[in-house]
N, C-alpha and C positions, 0 to 999 in steps of 0.2 A: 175513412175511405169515401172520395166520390164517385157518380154515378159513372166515369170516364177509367176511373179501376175496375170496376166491376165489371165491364161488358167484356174484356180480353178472356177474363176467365171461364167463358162459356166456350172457347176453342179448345177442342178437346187435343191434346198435344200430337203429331205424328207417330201412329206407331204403335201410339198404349191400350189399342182396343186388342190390337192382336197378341198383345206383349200379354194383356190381361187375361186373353183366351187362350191362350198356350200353357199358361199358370193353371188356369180352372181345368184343361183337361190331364194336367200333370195329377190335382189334385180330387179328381174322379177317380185314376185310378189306384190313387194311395188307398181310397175307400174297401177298396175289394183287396188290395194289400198287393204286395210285389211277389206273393209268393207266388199266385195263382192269377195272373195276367190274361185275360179273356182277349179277344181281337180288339174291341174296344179300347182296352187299355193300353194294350199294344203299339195301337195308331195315334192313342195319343201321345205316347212314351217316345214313341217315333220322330212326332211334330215336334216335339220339347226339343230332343236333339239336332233334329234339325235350326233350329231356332240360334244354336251356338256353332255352326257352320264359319270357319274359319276367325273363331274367333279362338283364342290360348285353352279354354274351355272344352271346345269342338270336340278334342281326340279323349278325355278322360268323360263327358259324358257319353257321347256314343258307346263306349266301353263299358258303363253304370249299364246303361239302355241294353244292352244285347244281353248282358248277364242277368238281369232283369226275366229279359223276354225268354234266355236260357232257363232260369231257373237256378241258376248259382251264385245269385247276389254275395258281395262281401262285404266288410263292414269299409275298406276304399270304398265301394259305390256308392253306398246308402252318403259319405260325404261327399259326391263329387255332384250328386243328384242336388242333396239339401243345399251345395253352395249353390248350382247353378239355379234352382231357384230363388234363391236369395238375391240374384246377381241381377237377374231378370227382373224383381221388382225394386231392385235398387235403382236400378236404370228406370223402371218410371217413375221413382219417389223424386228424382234429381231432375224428370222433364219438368215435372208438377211442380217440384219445389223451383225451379229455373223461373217458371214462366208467374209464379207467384212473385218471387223476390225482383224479376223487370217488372211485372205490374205495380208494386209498392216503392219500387225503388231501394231497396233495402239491400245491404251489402251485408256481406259473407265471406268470411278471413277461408284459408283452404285448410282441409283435412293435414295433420302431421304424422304419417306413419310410424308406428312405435319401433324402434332401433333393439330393442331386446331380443333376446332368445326364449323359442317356446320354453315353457316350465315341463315337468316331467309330467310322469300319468300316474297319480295314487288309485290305489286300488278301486277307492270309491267313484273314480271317473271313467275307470273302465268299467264300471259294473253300469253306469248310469247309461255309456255308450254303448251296452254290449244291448240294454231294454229299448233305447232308442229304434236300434237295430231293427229286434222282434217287434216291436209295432208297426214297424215300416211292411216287413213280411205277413203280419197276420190283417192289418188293412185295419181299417177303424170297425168294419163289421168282424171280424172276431178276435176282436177286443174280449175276454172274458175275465171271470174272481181271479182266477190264478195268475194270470199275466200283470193283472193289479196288486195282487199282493205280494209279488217278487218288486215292485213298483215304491211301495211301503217300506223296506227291507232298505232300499237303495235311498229314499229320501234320510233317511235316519242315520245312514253313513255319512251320506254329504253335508247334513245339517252338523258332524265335527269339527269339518275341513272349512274353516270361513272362506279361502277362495273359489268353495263348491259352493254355497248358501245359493249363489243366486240360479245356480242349477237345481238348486233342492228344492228353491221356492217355485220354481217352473215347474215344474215334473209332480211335487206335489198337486200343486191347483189342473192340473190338465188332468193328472189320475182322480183327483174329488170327481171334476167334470165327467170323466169317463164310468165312472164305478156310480154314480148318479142316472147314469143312460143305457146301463148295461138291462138287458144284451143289446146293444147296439144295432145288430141284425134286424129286430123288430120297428127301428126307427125309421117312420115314414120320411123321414128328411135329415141327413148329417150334414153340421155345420162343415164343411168339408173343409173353405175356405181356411176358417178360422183353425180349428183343431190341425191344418196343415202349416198353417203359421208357427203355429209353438211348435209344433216336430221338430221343423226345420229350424229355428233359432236352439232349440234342445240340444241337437245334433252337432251343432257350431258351437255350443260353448261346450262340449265335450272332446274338440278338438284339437287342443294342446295350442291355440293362438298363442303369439308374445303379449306377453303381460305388457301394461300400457305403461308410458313413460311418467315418472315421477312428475302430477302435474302442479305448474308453479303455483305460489301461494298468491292471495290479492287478497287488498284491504281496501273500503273504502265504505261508500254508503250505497247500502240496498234498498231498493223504494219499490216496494211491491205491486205489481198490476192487478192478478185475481188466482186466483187457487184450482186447482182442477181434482177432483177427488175422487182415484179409481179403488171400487170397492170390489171385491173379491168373499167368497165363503171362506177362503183361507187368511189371506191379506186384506190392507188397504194401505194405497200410498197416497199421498196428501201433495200434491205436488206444484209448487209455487212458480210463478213467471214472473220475473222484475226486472227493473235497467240496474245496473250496478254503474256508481259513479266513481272511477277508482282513485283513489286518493292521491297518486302520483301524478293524476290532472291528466290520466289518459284518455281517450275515445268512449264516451259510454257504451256500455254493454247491453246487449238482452239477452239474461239468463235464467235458468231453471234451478232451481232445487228441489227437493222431495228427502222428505222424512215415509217409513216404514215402520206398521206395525203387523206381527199376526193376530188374526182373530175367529172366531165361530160362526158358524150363518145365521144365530140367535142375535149378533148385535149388528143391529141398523141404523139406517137414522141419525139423529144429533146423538147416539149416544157412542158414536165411533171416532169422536174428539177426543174424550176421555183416554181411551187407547192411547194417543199423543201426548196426554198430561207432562211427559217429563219434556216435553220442546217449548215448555213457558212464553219463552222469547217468541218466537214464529206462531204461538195461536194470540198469542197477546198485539202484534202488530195486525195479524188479520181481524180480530176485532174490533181490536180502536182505529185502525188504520194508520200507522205509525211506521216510519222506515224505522232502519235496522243499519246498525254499527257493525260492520264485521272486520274482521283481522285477521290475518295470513289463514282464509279458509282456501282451499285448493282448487282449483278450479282447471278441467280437464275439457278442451270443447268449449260447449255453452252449458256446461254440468258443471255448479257450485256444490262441492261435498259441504254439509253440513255437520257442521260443531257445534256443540252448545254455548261450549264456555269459551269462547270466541266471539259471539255474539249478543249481542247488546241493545236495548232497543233506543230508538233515537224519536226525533219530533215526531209532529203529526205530518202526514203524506198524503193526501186525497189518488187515489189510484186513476180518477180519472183527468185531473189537471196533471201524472207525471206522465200519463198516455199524451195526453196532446200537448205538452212542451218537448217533451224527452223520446218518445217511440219516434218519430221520425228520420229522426237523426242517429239512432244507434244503433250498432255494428251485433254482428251474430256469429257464432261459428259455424262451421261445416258439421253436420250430424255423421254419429260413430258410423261405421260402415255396416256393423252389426243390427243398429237402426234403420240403416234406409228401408225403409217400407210404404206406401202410400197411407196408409192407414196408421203410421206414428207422424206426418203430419201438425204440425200444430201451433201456429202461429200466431200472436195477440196482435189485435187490431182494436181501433177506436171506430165505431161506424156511427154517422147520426143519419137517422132516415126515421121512416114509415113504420108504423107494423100491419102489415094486412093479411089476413088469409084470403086465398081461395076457394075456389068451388066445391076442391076435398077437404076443405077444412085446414091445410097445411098451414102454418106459419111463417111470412117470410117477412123481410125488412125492404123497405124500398127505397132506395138512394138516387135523386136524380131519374129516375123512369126506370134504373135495372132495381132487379132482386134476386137479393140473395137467401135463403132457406134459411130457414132457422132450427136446429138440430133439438129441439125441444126435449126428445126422448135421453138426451145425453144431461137432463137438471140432475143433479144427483137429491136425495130429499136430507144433508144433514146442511142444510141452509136455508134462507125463505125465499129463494127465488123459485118460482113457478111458473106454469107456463100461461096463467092468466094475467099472473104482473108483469113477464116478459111480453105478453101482448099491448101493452098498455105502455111500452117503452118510445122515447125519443131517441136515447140515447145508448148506445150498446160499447160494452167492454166485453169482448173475445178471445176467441179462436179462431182461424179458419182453419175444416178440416176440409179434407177430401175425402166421400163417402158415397157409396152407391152411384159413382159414375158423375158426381159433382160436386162444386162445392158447399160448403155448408158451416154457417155461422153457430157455434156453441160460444153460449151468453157465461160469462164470468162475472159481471154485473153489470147491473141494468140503470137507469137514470128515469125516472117515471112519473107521470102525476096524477097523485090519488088523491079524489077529493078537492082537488084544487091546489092540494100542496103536491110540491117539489119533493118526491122522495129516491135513497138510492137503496139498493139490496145488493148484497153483494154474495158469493157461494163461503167465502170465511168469517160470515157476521155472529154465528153461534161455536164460534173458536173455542170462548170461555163460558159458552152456557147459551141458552135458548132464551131471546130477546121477546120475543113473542108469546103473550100469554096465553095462549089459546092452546100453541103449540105444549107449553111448557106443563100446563096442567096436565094434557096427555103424557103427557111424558112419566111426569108422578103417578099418575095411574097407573101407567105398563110397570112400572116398578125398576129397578137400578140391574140391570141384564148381568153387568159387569161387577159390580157389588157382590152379585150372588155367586158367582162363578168364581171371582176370589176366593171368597170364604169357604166354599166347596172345596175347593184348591189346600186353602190350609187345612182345612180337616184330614183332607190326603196326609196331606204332608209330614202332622202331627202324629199319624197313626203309625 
């Protein structure tokens, strides 16, 4: 990026402050719940519909909204509410993502509606829609044990049904979240934003959508940029950005993958690789830096499903010589609709600039006279990039997100010089083990987290 990209991005789109403020008072009065709507909530529940005034929307929210303000919410409402939320910040994900893709230049194949017929509703997906529901009415302050442990009861049906899983993993991690915070009532600040986030995607995949269209398969070679690694007390997913070079000699790609494991709030750090041990192939290219051989893996979007035994690893790749040959030029898909969100966001970029902080301390990169933040709080720690080697950088491999009303650069790795030498860090360098002796000795010390938990595990099992 130069400093002639960077400055567009300081326009803040038409529209999306109020789009953003209509969202934030929808998601005020989710707090106090739909059962018991105070004036407050009311007027904002009012604005929200207002907001979808003549749009296809218009007559099924206002009808959520009055039953609402009635007091005889149904379980239509509670969907007509969560979509048009959804709708509304899908609509600013696509100004932000618009006015990003003309700043970069970068092209974007269109969305393909899926042609199927919705699936039916197993019992487990009405039980999950039915708790959706009751959260919506009791509001995030009464939130209480029982309503979590009807919560419990639901995750454990869905976790049979593999086309629930990704509802069971949702609903899981939001009840850990809530039963962690309880009684909620007592909390001087609810993440309202966020905990109204996962409601609303809850609620839509409880929805009987059409299943998505058998997506075609692709072969060719995958050359990895940087790894993005979101950790969870229940999950973590490990999630990869690369150009795909498709072997049929088509247009390069820039796509994603991501591998999934579960796990417990005891394991942190480098030792949440381990977790992924059975994806050889993928921590082995993030270590060495190695592209990747793949064969008819499917590829839905800009989402490559991940195979094992499909994949194969190929030469060496340096991630930042295939960002400045190859990221320019390559093509992306449209994001699922279910994603549009401003905050899934997430873009790889090659920047060379500055690193400076400010007067608060902040970190940002300075390209040509703009600057761009630097999302520091977003290092994850099972890698050695930090935020004092990230200060220390020429050279940046990215994201750009959009966060707190701007944008903002998360480092995937950095190009730096310590000492005088040339060094790079990358967030997938302890793939296959911690390079770092400093680190690693600690590491022996805390002792094998996952080691121990196994063998707890078998003695269960034994008994």
């Amino acid at each position: 990026m130069r400093g002639a990209q960077v400055a567009p991005l300081r326009t803040t789109p038409a529209g999306l402050t109020d789009a953003l403020d209509v969202v934030g008072g929808f998601d005020d009065a989710l707090v106090d719940g739909f059962g018991r709507v105070g004036e407050r909530g009311a007027a904002a529940l009012a604005a929200f519909a207002a907001a979808f005034a003549g749009t296809p929307l218009g007559g099924p929210v206002t009808d959520a909204v009055d039953a609402v303000i009635a007091g005889s919410v149904a379980p239509q409402h509670i969907a007509a509410l969560a979509g048009a939320r959804s709708a509304l910040l899908g609509a600013a994900h696509d100004a932000l993502l618009g006015q990003l893709d003309e700043t970069l230049g970068r092209t974007r194949s269109p969305w393909t509606t899926p042609t199927g017929a919705p699936a039916g509703t197993p019992p487990a997906l009405a039980s999950a829609r039915a708790w959706w529901h009751e959260v919506a009415v009791a509001g995030w302050r009464g939130v209480d044990h029982e309503l979590l442990s009807v919560a419990a009861g639901v995750v454990e049906t869905s976790l049979l049904v593999p086309e629930l899983r990704r509802t069971a993993v949702l609903l899981d991690g939001l009840a850990a979240e809530l039963r962690a915070c309880v009684p909620v009532a007592t909390m001087t600040q609810v993440p309202a934003r966020r905990w109204a986030d996962l409601w609303a995607r809850g609620v839509l995949l409880t929805e009987g959508a059409p299943p998505p269209d058998e997506p075609p398969p692709v072969s060719g070679r995958l050359l990895p940029l940087g790894v993005d690694v979101h950790s969870h007390d229940t999950a973590v997913q490990v999630q990869l950005h690369a150009i795909l070079e498709p072997a049929d000699g088509g247009p390069v790609r820039l796509v994603r993958t991501a591998v999934t494991a579960a796990k417990v709030d005891t394991i942190v750090g480098p030792a949440i690789w381990r977790l992924l041990s059975h994806h050889p192939a993928l921590l082995g290219a993030l270590a060495d830096k190695r592209a990747l051989t793949v064969t008819d893996l499917p590829l839905r979007g800009g989402d490559l499903c991940w195979v094992d035994d499909r994949v194969r690893l190929d030469e060496p790749a340096d991630p930042f010589t295939t960002a400045q040959v190859l990221l320019p030029a390559a093509t992306t898909a449209a994001t699922d609709p279910l994603d549009r969100h401003p905050a899934g966001i997430a873009e790889p970029v090659l920047v060379e600039g500055t690193a400076i902080r400010d007067d608060a301390g902040s970190l940002a990169v300075e390209v040509d006279g703009e600057r761009i933040p630097v999302a520091v709080d977003r290092l994850p720690a099972t890698g050695p990039l930090t935020a004092d080697l990230v200060a220390t950088a020429s050279t940046w491999l990215g994201l750009l997100r959009w966060d707190d009303g701007r944008w903002q650069l998360q480092p995937l790795a950095v190009r730096a010089t310590v000492k005088r030498r040339t060094v790079q860090a990358h967030n997938g360098d302890w793939a296959c083990g911690v390079t770092d002796p400093k680190v690693a000795k600690e590491e022996a010390r805390a002792g094998d987290a996952i080691a121990v938990l196994r063998e707890r595990a078998g003695r269960l099992l034994r008994r």
